[in-house]
N, C-alpha and C positions, 0 to 999 in steps of 0.2 A: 173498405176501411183498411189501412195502411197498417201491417203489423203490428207497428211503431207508436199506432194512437190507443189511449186509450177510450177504453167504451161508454158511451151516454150514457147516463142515470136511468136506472129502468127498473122496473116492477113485473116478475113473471109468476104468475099462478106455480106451484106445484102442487102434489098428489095432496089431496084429505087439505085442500084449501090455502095450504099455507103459503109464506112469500118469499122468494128469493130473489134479492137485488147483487148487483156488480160487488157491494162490499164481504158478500160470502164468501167471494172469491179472492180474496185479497192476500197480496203473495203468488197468488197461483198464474197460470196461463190460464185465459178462458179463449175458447172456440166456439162462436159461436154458427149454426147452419140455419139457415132460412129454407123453407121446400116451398113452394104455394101446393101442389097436390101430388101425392103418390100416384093418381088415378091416371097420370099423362107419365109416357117412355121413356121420355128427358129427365123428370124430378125423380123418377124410381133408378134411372140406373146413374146419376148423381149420388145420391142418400147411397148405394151401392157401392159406389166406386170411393165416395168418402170413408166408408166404414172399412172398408175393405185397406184403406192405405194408413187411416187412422190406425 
């Protein structure tokens, strides 16, 4: 997705059940990062190197 776009309608679980959609964020930048698994060298040192520049 294009810096420039803004982000689909979406629904994400957070801690103790509750919900947080795109309009929490509103005003803000959001970032979002997709991993499919830590357990593979690629997604661990991705998640890494994000955090790291983040």
């Amino acid at each position: 997705m294009a810096l420039t776009q803004k982000s689909p309608d979406f629904t994400e679980p957070k801690p103790y059940l509750s919900l947080v959609t795109p309009a929490d964020y509103a005003g803000n930048k959001l970032i979002i990062a997709s991993v499919p698994s830590l357990d593979t060298s690629v997604c661990s040192l991705e998640t890494k190197r994000f955090n790291d520049e983040a």
